[in-house]
DRENDO-1510 file (C-alpha; in Angstrom, 1 decimal, always signed):
<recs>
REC; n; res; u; v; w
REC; 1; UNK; -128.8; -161.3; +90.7 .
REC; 2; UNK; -125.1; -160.7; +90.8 .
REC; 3; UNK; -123.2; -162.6; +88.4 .
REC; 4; UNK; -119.5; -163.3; +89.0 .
REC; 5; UNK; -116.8; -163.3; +86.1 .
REC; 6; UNK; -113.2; -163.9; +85.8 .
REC; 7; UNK; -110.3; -161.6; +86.0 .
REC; 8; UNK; -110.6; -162.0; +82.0 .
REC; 9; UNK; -113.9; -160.6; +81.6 .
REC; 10; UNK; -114.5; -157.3; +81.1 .
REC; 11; UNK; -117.7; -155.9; +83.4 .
REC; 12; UNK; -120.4; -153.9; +81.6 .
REC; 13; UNK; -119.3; -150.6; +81.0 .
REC; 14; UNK; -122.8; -149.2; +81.2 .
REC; 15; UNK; -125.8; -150.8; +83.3 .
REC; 16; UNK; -128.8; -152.3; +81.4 .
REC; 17; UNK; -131.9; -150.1; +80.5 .
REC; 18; UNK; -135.2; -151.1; +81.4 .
REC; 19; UNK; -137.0; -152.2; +77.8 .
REC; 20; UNK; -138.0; -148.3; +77.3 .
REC; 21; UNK; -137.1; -148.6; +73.8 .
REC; 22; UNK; -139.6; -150.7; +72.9 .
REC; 23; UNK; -142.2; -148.8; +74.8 .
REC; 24; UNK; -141.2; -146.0; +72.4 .
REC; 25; UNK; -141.0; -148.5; +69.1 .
REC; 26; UNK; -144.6; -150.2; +70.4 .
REC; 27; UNK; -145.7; -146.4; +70.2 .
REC; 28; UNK; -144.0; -145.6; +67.0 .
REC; 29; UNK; -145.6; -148.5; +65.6 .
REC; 30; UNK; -148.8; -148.4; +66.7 .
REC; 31; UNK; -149.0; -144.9; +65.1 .
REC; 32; UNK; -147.4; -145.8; +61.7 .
REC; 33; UNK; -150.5; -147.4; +60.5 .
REC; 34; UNK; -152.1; -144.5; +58.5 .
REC; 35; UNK; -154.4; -144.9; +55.0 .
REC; 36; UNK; -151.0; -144.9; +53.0 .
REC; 37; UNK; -150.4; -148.3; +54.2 .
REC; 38; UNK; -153.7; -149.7; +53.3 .
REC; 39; UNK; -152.6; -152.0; +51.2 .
REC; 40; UNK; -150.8; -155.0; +53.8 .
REC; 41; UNK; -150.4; -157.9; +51.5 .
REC; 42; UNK; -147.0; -159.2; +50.5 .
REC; 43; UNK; -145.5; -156.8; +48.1 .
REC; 44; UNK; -146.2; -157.2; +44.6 .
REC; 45; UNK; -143.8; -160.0; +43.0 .
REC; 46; UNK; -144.2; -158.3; +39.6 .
REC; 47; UNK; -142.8; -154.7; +41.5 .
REC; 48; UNK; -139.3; -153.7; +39.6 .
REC; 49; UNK; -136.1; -154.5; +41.6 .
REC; 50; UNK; -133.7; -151.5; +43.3 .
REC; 51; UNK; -131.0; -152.5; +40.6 .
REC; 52; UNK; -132.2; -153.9; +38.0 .
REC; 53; UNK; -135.1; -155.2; +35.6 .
REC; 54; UNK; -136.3; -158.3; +38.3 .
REC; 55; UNK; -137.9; -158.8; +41.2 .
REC; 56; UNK; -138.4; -156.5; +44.0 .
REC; 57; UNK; -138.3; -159.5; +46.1 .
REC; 58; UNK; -134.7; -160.4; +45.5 .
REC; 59; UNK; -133.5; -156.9; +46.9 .
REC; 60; UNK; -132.5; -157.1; +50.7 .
REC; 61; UNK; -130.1; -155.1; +53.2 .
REC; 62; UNK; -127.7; -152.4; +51.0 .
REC; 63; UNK; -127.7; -153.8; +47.2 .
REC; 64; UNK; -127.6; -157.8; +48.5 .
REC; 65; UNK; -129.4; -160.5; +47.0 .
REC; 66; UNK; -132.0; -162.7; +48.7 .
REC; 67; UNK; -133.7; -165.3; +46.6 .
REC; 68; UNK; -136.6; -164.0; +44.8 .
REC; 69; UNK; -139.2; -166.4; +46.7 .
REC; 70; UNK; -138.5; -165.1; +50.0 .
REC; 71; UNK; -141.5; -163.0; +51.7 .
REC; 72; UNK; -140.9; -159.5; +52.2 .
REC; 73; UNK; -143.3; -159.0; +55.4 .
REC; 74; UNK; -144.1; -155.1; +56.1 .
REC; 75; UNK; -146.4; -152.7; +55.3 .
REC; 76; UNK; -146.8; -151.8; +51.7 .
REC; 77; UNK; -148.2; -148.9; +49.8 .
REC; 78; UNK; -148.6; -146.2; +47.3 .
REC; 79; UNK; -147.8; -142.5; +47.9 .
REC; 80; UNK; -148.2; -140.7; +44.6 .
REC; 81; UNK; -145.8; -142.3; +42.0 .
REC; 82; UNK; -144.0; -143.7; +45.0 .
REC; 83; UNK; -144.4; -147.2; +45.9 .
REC; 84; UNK; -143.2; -147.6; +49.8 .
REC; 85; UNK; -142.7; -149.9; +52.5 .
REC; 86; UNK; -142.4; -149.8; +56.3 .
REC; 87; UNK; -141.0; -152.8; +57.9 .
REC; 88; UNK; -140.1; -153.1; +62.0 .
REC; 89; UNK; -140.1; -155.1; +65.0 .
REC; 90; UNK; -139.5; -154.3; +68.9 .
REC; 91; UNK; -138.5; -156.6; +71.3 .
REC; 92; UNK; -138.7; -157.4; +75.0 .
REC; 93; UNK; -135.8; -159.8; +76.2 .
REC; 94; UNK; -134.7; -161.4; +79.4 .
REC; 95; UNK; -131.0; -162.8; +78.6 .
REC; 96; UNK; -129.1; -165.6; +80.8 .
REC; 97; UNK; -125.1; -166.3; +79.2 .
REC; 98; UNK; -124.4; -169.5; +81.9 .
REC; 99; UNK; -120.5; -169.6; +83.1 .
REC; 100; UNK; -118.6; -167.9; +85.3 .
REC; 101; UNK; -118.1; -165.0; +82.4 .
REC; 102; UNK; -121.9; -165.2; +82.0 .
REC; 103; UNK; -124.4; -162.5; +83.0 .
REC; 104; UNK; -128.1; -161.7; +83.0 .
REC; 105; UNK; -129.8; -158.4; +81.6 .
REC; 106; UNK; -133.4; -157.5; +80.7 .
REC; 107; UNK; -133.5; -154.8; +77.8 .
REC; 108; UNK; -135.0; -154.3; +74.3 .
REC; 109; UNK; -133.8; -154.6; +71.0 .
REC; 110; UNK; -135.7; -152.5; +67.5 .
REC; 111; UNK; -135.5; -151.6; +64.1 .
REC; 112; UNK; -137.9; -149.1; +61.9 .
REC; 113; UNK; -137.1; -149.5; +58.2 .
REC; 114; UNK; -139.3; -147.3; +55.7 .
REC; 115; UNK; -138.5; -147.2; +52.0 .
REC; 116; UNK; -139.4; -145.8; +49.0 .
REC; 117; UNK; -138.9; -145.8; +44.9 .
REC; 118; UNK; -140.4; -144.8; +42.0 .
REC; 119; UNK; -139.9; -144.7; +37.9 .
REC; 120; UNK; -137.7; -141.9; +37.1 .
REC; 121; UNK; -137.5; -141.6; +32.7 .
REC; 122; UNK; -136.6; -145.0; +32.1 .
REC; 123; UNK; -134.7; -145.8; +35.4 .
REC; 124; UNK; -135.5; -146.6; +38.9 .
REC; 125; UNK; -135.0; -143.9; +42.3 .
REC; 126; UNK; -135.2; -145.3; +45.3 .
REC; 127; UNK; -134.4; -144.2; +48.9 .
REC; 128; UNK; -133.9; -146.3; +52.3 .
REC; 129; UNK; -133.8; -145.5; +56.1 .
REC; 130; UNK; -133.0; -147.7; +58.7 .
REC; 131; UNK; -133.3; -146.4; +62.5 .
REC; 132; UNK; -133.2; -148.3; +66.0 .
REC; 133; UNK; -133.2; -147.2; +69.6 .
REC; 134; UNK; -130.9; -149.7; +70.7 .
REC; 135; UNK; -129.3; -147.2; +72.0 .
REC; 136; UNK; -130.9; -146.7; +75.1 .
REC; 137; UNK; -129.8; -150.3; +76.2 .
REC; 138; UNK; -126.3; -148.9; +76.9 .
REC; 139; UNK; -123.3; -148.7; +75.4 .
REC; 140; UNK; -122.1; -152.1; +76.0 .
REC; 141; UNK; -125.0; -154.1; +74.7 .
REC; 142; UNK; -126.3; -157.1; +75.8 .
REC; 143; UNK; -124.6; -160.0; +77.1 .
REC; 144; UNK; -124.1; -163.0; +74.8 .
REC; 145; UNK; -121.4; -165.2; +75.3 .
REC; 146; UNK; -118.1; -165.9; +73.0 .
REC; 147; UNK; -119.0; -162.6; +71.5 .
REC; 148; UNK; -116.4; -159.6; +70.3 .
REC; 149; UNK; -116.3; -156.8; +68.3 .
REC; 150; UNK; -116.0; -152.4; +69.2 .
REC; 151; UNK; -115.8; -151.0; +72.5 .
REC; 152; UNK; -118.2; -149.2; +75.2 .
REC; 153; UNK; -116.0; -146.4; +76.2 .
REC; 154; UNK; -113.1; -146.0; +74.2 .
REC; 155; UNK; -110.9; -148.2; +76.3 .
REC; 156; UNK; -111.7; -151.7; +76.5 .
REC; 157; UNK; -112.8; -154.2; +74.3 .
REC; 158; UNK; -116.4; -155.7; +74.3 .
REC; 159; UNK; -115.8; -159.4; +75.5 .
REC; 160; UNK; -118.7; -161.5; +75.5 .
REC; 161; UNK; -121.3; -158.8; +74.7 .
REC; 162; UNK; -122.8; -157.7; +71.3 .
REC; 163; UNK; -122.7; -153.9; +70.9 .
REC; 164; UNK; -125.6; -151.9; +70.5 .
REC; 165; UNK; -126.5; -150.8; +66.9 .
REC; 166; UNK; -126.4; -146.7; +65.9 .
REC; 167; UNK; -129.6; -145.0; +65.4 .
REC; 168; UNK; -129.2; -144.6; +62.3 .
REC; 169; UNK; -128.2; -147.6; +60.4 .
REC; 170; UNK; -129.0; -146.6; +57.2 .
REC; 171; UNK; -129.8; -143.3; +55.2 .
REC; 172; UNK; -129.2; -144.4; +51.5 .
REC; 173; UNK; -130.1; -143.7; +47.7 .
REC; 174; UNK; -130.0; -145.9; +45.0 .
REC; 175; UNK; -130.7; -144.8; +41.5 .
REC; 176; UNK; -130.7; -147.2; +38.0 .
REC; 177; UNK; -131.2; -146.8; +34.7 .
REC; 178; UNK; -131.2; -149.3; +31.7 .
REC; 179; UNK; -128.0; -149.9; +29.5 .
REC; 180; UNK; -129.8; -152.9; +27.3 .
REC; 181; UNK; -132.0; -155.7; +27.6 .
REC; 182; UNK; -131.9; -157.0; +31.0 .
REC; 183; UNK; -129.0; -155.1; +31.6 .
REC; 184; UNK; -128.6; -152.3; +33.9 .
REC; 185; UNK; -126.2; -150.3; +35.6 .
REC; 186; UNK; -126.8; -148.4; +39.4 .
REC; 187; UNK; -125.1; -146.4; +42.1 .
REC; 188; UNK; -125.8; -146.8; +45.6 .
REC; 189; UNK; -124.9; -144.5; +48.1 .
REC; 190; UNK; -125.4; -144.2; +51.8 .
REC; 191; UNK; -124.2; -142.8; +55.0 .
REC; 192; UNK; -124.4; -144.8; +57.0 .
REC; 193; UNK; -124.8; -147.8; +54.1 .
REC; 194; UNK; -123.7; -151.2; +53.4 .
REC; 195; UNK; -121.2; -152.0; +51.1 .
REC; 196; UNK; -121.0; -154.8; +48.9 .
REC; 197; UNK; -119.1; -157.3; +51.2 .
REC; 198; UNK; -120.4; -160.5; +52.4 .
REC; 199; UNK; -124.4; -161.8; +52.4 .
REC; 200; UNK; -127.4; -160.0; +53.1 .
REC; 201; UNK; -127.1; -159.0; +57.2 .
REC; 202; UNK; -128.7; -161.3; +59.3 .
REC; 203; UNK; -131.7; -159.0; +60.4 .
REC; 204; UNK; -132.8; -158.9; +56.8 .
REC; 205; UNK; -132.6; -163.1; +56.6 .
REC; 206; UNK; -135.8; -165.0; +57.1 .
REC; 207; UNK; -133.7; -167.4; +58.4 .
REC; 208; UNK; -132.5; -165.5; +61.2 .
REC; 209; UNK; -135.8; -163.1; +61.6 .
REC; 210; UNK; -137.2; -165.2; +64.6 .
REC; 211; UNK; -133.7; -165.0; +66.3 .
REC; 212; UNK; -132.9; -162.3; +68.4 .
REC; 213; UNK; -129.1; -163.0; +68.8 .
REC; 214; UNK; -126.4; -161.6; +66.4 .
REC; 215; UNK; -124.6; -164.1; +65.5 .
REC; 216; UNK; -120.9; -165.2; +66.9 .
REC; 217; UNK; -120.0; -164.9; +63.3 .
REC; 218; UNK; -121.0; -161.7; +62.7 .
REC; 219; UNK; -117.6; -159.7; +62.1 .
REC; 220; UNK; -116.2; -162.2; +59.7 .
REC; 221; UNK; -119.7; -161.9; +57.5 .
REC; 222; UNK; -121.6; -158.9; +57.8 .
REC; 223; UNK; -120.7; -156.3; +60.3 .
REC; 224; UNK; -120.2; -153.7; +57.7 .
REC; 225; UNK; -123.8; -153.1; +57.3 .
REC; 226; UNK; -123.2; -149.9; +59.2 .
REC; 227; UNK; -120.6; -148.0; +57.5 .
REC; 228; UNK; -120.0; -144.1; +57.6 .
REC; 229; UNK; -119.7; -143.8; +53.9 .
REC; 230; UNK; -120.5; -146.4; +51.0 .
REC; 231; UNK; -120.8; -145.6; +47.1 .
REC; 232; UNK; -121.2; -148.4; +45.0 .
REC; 233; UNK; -121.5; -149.1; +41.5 .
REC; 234; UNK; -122.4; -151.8; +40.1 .
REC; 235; UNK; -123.9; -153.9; +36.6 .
REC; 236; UNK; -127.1; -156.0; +36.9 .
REC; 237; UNK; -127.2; -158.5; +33.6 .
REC; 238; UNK; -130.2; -160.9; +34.5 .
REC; 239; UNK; -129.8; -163.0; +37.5 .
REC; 240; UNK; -126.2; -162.0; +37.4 .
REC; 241; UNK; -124.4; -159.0; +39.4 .
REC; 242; UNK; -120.9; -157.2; +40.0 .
REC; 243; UNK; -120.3; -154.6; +41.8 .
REC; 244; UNK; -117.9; -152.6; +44.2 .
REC; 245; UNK; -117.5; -150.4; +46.8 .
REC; 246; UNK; -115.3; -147.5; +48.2 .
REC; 247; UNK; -116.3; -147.3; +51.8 .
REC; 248; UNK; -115.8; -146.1; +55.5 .
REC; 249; UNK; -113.7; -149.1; +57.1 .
REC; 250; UNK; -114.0; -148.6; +60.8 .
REC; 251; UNK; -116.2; -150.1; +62.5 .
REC; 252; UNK; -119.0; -147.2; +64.6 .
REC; 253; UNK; -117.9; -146.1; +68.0 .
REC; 254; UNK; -119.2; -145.9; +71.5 .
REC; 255; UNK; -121.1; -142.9; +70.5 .
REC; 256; UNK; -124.7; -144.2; +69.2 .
REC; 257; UNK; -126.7; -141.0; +68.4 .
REC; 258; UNK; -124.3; -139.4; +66.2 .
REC; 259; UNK; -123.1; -140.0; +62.9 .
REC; 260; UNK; -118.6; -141.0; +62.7 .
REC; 261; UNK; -116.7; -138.7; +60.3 .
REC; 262; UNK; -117.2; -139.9; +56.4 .
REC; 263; UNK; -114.2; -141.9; +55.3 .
REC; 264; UNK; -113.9; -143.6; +52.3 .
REC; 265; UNK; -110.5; -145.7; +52.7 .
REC; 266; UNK; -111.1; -149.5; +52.0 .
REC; 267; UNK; -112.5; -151.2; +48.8 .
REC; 268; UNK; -114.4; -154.6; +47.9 .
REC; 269; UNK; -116.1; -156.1; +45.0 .
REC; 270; UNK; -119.1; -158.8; +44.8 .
REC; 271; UNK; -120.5; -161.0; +42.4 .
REC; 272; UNK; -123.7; -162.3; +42.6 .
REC; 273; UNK; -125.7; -165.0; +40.8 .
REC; 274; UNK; -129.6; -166.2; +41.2 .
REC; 275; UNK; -129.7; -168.9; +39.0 .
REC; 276; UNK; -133.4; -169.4; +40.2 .
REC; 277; UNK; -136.2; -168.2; +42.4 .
REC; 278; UNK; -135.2; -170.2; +45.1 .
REC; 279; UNK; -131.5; -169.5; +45.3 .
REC; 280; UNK; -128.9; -166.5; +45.8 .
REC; 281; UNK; -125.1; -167.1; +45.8 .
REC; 282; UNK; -122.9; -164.1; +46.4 .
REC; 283; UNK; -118.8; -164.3; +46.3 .
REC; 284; UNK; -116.9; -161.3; +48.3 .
REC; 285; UNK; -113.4; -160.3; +48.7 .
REC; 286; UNK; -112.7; -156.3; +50.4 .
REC; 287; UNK; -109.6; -155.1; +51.9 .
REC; 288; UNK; -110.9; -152.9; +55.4 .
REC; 289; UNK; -108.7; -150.2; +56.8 .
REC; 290; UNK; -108.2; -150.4; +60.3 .
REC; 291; UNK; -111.8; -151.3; +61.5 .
REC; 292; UNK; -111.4; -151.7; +64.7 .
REC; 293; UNK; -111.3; -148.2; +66.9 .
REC; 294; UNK; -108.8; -150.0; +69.7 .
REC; 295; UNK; -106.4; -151.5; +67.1 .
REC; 296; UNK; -106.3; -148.4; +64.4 .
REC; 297; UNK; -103.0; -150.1; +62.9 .
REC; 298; UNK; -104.9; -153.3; +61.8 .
REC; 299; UNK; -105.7; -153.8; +58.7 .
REC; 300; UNK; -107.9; -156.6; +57.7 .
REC; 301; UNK; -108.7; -158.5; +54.1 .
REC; 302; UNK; -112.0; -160.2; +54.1 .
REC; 303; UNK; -113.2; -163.0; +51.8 .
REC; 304; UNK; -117.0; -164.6; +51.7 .
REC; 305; UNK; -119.1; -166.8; +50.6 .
REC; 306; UNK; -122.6; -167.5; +50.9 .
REC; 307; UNK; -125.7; -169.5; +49.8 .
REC; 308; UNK; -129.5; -168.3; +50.6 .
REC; 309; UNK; -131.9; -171.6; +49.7 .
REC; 310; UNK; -135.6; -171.0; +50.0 .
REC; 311; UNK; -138.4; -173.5; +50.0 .
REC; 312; UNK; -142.3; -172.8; +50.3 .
REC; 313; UNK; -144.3; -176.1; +50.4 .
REC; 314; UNK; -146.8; -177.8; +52.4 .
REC; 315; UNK; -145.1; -177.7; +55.2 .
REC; 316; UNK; -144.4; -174.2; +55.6 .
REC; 317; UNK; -142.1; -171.6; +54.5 .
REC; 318; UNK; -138.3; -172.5; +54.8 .
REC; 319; UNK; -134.8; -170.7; +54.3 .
REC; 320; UNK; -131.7; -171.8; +55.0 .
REC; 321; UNK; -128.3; -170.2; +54.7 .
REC; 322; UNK; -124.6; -171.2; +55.0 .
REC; 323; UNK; -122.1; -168.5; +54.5 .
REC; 324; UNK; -118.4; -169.0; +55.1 .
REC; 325; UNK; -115.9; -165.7; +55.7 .
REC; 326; UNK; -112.1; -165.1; +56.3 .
REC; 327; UNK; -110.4; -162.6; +58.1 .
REC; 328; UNK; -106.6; -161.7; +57.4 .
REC; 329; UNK; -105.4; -159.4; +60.1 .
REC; 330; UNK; -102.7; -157.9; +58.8 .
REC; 331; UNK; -100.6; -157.7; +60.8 .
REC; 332; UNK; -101.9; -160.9; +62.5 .
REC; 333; UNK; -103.6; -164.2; +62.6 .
REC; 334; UNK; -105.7; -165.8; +59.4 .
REC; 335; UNK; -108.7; -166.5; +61.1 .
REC; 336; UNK; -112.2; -168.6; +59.7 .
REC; 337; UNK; -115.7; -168.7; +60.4 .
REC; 338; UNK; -118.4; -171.1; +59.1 .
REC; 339; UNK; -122.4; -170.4; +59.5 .
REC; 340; UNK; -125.4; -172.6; +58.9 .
REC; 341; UNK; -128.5; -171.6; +59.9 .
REC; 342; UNK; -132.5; -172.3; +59.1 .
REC; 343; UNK; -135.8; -171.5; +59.9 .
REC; 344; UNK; -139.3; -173.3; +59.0 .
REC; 345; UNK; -142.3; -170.7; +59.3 .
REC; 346; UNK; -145.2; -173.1; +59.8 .
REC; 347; UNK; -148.7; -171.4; +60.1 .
REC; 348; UNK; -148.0; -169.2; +63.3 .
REC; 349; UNK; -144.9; -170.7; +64.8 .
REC; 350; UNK; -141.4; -170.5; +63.4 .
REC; 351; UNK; -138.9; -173.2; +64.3 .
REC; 352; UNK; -135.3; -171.9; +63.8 .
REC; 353; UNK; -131.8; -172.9; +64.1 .
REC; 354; UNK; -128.0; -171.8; +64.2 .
REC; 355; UNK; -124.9; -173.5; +64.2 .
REC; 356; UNK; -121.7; -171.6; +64.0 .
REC; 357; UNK; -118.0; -172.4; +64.4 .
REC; 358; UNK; -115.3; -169.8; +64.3 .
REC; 359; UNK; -111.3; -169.0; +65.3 .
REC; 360; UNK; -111.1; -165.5; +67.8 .
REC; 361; UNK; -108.1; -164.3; +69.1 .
REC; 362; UNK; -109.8; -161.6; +71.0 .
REC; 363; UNK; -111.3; -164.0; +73.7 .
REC; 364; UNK; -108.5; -163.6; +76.2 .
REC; 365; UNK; -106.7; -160.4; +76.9 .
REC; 366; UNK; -104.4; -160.5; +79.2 .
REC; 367; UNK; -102.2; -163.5; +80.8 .
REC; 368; UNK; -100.3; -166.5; +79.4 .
REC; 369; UNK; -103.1; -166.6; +77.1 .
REC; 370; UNK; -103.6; -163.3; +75.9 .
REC; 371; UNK; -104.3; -163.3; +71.7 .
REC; 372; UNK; -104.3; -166.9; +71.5 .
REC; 373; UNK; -106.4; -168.0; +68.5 .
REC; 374; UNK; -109.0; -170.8; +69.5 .
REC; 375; UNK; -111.9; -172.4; +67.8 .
REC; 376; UNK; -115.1; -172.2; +69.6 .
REC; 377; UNK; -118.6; -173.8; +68.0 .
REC; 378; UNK; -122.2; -173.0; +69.6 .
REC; 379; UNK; -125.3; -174.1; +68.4 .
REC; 380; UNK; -128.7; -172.4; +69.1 .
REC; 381; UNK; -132.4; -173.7; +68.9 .
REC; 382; UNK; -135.5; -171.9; +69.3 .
REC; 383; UNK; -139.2; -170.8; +68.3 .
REC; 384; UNK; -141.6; -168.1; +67.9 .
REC; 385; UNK; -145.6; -167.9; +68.3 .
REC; 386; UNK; -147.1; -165.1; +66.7 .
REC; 387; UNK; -150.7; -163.9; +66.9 .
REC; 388; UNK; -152.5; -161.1; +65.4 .
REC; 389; UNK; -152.3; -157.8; +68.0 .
REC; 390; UNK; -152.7; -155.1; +66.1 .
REC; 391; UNK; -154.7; -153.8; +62.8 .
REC; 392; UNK; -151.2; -154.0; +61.5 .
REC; 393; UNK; -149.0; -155.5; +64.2 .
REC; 394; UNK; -147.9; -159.1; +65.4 .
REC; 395; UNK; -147.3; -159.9; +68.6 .
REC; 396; UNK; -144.9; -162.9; +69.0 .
REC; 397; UNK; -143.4; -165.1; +72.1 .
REC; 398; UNK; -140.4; -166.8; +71.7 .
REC; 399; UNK; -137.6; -168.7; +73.2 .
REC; 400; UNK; -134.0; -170.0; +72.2 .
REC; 401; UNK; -131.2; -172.1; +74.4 .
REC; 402; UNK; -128.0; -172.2; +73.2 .
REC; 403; UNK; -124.8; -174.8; +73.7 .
REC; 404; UNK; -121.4; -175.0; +73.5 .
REC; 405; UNK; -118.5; -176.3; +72.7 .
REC; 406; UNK; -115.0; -175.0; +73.7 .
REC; 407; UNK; -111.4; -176.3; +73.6 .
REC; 408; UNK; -110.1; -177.0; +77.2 .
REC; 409; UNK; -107.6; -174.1; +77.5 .
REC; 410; UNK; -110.7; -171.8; +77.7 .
REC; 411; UNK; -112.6; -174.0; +80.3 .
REC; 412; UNK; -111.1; -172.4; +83.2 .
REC; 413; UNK; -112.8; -169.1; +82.2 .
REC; 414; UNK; -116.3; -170.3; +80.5 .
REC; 415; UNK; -117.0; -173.5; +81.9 .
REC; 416; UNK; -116.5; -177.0; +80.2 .
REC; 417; UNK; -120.0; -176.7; +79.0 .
REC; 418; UNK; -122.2; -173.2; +79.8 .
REC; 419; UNK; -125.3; -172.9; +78.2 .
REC; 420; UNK; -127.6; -169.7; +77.8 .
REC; 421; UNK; -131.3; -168.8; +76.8 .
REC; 422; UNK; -133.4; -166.0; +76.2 .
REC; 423; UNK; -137.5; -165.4; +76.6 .
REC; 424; UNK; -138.5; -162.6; +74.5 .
REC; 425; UNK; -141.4; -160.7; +73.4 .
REC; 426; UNK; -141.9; -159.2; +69.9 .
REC; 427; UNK; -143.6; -157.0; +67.6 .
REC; 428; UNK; -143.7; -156.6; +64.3 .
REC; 429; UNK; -145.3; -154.5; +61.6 .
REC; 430; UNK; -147.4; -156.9; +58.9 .
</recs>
C-alpha cells in the first residue's frame, strides 16, 4: 500500500526484500544440527568464564557482563578439547510505523552465532563469530519510527528507519590466563568486535530476545557492537572487572558484505561489578572519533550506565534492565537517553516490555526546524508463543504495538499520537 510522508522524511533508499534471508537462515539452521551438538541442555553453570575464573554464564556480547543466572539458550557441545556453542534465530516480520512519516515493509531479520574455547596451559582461548543476512533486506533497513543512525547510500541520513546489520558482526578472540587467585588478566580482539562501552547489546539481553525492534536508544547505549577494529585488555578480580579499549569509532557504512578499513582512533574504559548471581552493573565512559560517516568532523564522548536484574521463580523467568547513556557531540548538543525494559518467560510465552525516552537532534533536517533537539518517549508491549518445531529448533509467533509520545513542534510531521505494530515469525536454535 503506498504510504505518504512529509517533505522531512527521507524515502527508502532501497525497496524491501521479500523474507529470503530467513529462507536461507531456516536452511542454515535446519542443517546445523549435527552429533557435535548432541548435547542441548543449558550450558553447564560450572563451565569457566571467557575472562576470568567464574561462570560462563555471566559472559555475553564482546567481554560484557550479564548476570550469572541468566539462561544461555543454544546448542551446546564438545568438539575435542573444545567446548562450543551455536546460538541463532530468523525472523519473518510484517512492520506498520502509523503517521504520515510512517511506512509498511515485510522482510526478515537473523543472526548465526557459533563459539568456541578451550584450556590452553593454565589459561582460557576462546574464539567468537557472529554473522546475519540482514543484508538482503536493503540497505535502508526496516522502517521503525523516531529512529536514526548511518546512511543507505552515502548521502542522506536514515530517518525513521533502523539500518541493517553487516554480515559479519563479529570475528573475535579472547585469550586469559591467571595472575592469582581469582584474578586474571585477558585480551580481546576482534574485527569487527565490541569494545568495552556501554551494556551488553540488546540482542544478547533476555530481556530484549523476544523483541524484534532495536531500540530508539540504541546509539546512545550500544551501537558500537560492530566495530572495525577492537583490542581490549582488561583485569578480572572476582565479580569485579576493568577494562579498556582502543577501537574503530565510525560507525559501518552502506556497504553490508564487506569489511570497513581497520582504524583504531577512539578509546573507552569499563568497570564492572556482579555483586551476585542475579545482578550485573557496568559504568562506561569512551571518547568516539567521528562516528558518523555523514558528519566525519563530529566527535562524540559517551558515558553509560546500566543495571541487568534477573529473577527465576515460580512464576517464570524474568530480566529486567535499565541503562542510561549520554552523548556529547562535540561540536554540538549534550544529548540523554533513558531505557527500561523487561521480559517474564513463562512456560512457552514471553511477556515483554520497553519504555524508552531520549533527546535527538537528527529528527528534522531541513526547515525552521532543522537540528533542533527534542525529547520524544515511546513505549512498546508485546509477546511470543513458542512451540517445539524442530529436533533442535523453536518456532515462535509473536506480536508487539508500540505508542508515543511527542512534543507538539513535531506533531505536524508524526502525528499527535501514531502508533505502530509488528506480527512476526521466529526461529530459534535450542
Amino acid at each position: 500500500m503506498p504510504q505518504t510522508r512529509s517533505p522531512d522524511a527521507h524515502p527508502p533508499i532501497q525497496a524491501a526484500a521479500a523474507p529470503t534471508a530467513s529462507r536461507l537462515m531456516l536452511l542454515a539452521l535446519a542443517v546445523c544440527a549435527p552429533d557435535l551438538y548432541a548435547q542441548d541442555a543449558d550450558m553447564e553453570p560450572g563451565a569457566a568464564g571467557r575472562l576470568g575464573s567464574y561462570s560462563m554464564m555471566r559472559d555475553s556480547s564482546g567481554t560484557s557482563w550479564q548476570p550469572d543466572a541468566t539462561p544461555m539458550a543454544g546448542l551446546h557441545g564438545q568438539w575435542g578439547e573444545w567446548t562450543t556453542m551455536l546460538h541463532g534465530a530468523a525472523l519473518a516480520l510484517f512492520d506498520h510505523q502509523g503517521g504520515p512519516r510512517g511506512a509498511q515493509q515485510t522482510f526478515s531479520e537473523s543472526m548465526l552465532m557459533g563459539a568456541a574455547q578451550r584450556r590452553v596451559g593454565q589459561g582460557e582461548l576462546s574464539a567468537r563469530a557472529m554473522l546475519s543476512l540482514d543484508p538482503l533486506m536493503g540497505k535502508s533497513g526496516y522502517p521503525l519510527l523516531l529512529q536514526t543512525g548511518e546512511t543507505a547510500d552515502g548521502h542522506t541520513p536514515l530517518v525513521d528507519r533502523q539500518h541493517p546489520h553487516d554480515l559479519f558482526m563479529e570475528l573475535a578472540l579472547t585469550g586469559s590466563v591467571p595472575l592469582g587467585a581469582q584474578v586474571s588478566g585477558f585480551l580481546y580482539a576482534g574485527y569487527p568486535g565490541e569494545p568495552a562501552l556501554g551494556p551488553p547489546v540488546y540482542m544478547h539481553r533476555f530481556s530484549a530476545l523476544a523483541n524484534p525492534e532495536a531500540p530508539i536508544t540504541h546509539h546512545w547505549l550500544d551501537s558500537t557492537h560492530v566495530s572495525f577494529g577492537v583490542l581490549t585488555p582488561g583485569i578480572v578480580a572476582g565479580n569485579w572487572k576493568l577494562e579498556g579499549s582502543v577501537f574503530n569509532g565510525r560507525e559501518p557504512d552502506q556497504f553490508r558484505w564487506n569489511f570497513d578499513p581497520l582504524r583504531l582512533d577512539s578509546y573507552t574504559g569499563r568497570i564492572s561489578w556482579n555483586p551476585t548471581p542475579a545482578l550485573a552493573l557496568q559504568l562506561s565512559y569512551g571518547t568516539i572519533h567521528s562516528p558518523e560517516q555523514l558528519q566525519p568532523d563530529v566527535n562524540q564522548r559517551r558515558l553509560t550506565a546500566s543495571a541487568l536484574l534477573e529473577r527465576d521463580g515460580e512464576i517464570g523467568h524474568w530480566q529486567t534492565t535499565l541503562a542510561w547513556g549520554q552523548n556529547q557531540d562535540q561540536p554540538g548538543h549534550r544529548t540523554n537517553a533513558l531505557l527500561l525494559e523487561s521480559a517474564l518467560q513463562r512456560h512457552r510465552t514471553t511477556f515483554f516490555a520497553r519504555a524508552e525516552q531520549v533527546a535527538k537532534d537528527e529528527l528534522i533536517t531541513s526547515g525552521p526546524l532543522a537540528g533542533a533537539v527534542f525529547t520524544i518517549s515511546k513505549l512498546s508491549l508485546g509477546a511470543l508463543y513458542e512451540l517445539p518445531a524442530l529436533r533442535h529448533g523453536v518456532l515462535g509467533l509473536g506480536a508487539l504495538v508500540s505508542a508515543y509520545d511527542l512534543p507538539a513542534p513535531l506533531h505536524a510531521s508524526y502525528a499527535a499520537h501514531p502508533n505502530s505494530f509488528m506480527l512476526y515469525a521466529r526461529l530459534s536454535l535450542q
